[in-house]
DOLUM-455427 format. One line per field, with one value per residue: residue number from 1; residue in one letter; z, y, x of N, C-alpha, C, O in turn. Coordinates in pm, whole numbers. Each point is the difference from the previous one (the first is absolute). Layout:
BEGIN
resi: (NUM / ...)
resn: (A / ...)
n_Z: (Z / ...)
n_Y: (Y / ...)
n_X: (X / ...)
ca_Z: (Z / ...)
ca_Y: (Y / ...)
ca_X: (X / ...)
c_Z: (Z / ...)
c_Y: (Y / ...)
c_X: (X / ...)
o_Z: (Z / ...)
o_Y: (Y / ...)
o_X: (X / ...)
***
This chain:
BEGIN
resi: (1 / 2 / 3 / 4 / 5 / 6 / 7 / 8 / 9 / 10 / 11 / 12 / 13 / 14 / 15 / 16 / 17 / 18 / 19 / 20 / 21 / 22 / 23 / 24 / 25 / 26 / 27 / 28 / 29 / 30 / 31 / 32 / 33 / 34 / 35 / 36 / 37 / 38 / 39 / 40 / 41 / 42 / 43 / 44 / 45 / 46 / 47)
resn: (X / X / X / X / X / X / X / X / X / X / X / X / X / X / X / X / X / X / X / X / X / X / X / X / X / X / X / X / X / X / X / X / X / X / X / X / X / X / X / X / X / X / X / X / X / X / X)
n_Z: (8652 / 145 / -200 / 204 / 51 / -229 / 66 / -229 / 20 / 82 / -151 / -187 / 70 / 67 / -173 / 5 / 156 / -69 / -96 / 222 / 41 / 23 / 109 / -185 / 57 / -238 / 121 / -183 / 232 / -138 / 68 / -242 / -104 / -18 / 12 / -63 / 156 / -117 / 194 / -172 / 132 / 7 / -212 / 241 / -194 / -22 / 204)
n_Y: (12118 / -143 / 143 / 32 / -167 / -3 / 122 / 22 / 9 / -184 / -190 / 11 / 55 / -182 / -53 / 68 / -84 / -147 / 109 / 109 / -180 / 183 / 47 / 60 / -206 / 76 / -135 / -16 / -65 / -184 / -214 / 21 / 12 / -240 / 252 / -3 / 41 / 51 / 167 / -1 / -173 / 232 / -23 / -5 / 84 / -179 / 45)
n_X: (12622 / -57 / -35 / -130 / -158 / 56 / -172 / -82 / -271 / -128 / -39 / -138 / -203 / -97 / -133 / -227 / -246 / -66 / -152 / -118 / -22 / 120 / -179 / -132 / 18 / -105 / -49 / 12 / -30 / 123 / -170 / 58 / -184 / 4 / 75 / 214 / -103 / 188 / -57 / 81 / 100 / -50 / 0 / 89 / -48 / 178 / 61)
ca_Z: (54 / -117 / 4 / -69 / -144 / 14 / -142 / -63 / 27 / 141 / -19 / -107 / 141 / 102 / -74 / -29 / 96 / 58 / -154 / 11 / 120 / -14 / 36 / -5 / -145 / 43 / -87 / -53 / -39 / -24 / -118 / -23 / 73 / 206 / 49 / 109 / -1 / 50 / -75 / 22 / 10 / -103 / 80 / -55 / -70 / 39 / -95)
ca_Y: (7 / -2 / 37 / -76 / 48 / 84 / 23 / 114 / 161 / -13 / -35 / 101 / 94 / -49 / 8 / 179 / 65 / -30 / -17 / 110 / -41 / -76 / -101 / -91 / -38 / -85 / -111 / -84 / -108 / -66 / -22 / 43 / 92 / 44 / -35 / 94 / 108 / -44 / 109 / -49 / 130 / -21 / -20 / 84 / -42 / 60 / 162)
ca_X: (-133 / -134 / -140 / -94 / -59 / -63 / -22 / 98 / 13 / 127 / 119 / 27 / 4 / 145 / 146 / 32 / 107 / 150 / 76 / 142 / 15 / 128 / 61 / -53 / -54 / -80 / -20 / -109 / 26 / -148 / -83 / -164 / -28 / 49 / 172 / 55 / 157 / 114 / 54 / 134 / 112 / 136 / 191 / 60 / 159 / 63 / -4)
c_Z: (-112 / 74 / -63 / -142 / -41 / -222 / -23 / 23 / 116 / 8 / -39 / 107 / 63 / -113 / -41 / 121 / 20 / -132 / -4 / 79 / -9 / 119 / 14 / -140 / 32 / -107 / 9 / 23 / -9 / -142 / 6 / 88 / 156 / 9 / 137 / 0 / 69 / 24 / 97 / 24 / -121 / 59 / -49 / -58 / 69 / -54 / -71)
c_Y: (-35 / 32 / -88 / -15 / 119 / 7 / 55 / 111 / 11 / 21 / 144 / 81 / -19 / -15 / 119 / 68 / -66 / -21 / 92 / -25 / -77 / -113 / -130 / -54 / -74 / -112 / -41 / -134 / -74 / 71 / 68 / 181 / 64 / -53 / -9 / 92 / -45 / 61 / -31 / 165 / -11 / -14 / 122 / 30 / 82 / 171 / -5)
c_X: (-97 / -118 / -131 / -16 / -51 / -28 / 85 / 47 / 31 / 171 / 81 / 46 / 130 / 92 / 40 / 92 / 142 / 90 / 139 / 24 / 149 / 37 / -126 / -52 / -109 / -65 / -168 / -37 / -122 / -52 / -131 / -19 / 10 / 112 / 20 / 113 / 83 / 102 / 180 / 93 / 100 / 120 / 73 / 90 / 97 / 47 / 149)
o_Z: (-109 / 110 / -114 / -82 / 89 / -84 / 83 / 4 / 28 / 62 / 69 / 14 / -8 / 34 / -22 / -4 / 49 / 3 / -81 / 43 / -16 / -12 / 93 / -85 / 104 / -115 / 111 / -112 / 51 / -70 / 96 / 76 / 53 / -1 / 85 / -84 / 102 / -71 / 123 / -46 / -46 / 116 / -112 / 72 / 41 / -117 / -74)
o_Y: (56 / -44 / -48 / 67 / 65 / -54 / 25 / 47 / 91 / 80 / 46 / 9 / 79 / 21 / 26 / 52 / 73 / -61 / -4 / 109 / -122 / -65 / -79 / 85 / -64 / 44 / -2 / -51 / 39 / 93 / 19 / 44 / 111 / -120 / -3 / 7 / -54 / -35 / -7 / 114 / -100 / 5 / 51 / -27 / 113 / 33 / 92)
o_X: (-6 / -34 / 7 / 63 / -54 / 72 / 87 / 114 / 78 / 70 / 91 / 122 / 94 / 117 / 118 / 111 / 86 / 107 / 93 / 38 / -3 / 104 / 15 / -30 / -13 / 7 / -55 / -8 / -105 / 38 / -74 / 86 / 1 / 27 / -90 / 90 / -45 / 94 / 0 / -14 / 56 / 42 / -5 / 96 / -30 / -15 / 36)
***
């Protein structure tokens, strides 16, 4: 899923909440001050 652009302190927010979040990661993408978020399912390792 990617989320709009957004500044830093946007970004910072959505990368804090889901930073424990074991089954999602999230990425940064693009140039200069307005990103977007890109937040991907992890994979799960076998047990």
């Amino acid at each position: 899923m990617s989320l709009g652009q957004m500044n830093a302190n946007d970004r910072s927010v959505i990368h804090l909440a889901l930073k424990n979040d074991s089954d999602v990661k999230t990425h940064s993408v693009g140039e200069g001050f307005i990103k977007k978020i890109v937040i991907y399912p992890r994979r799960k390792r076998p047990a």
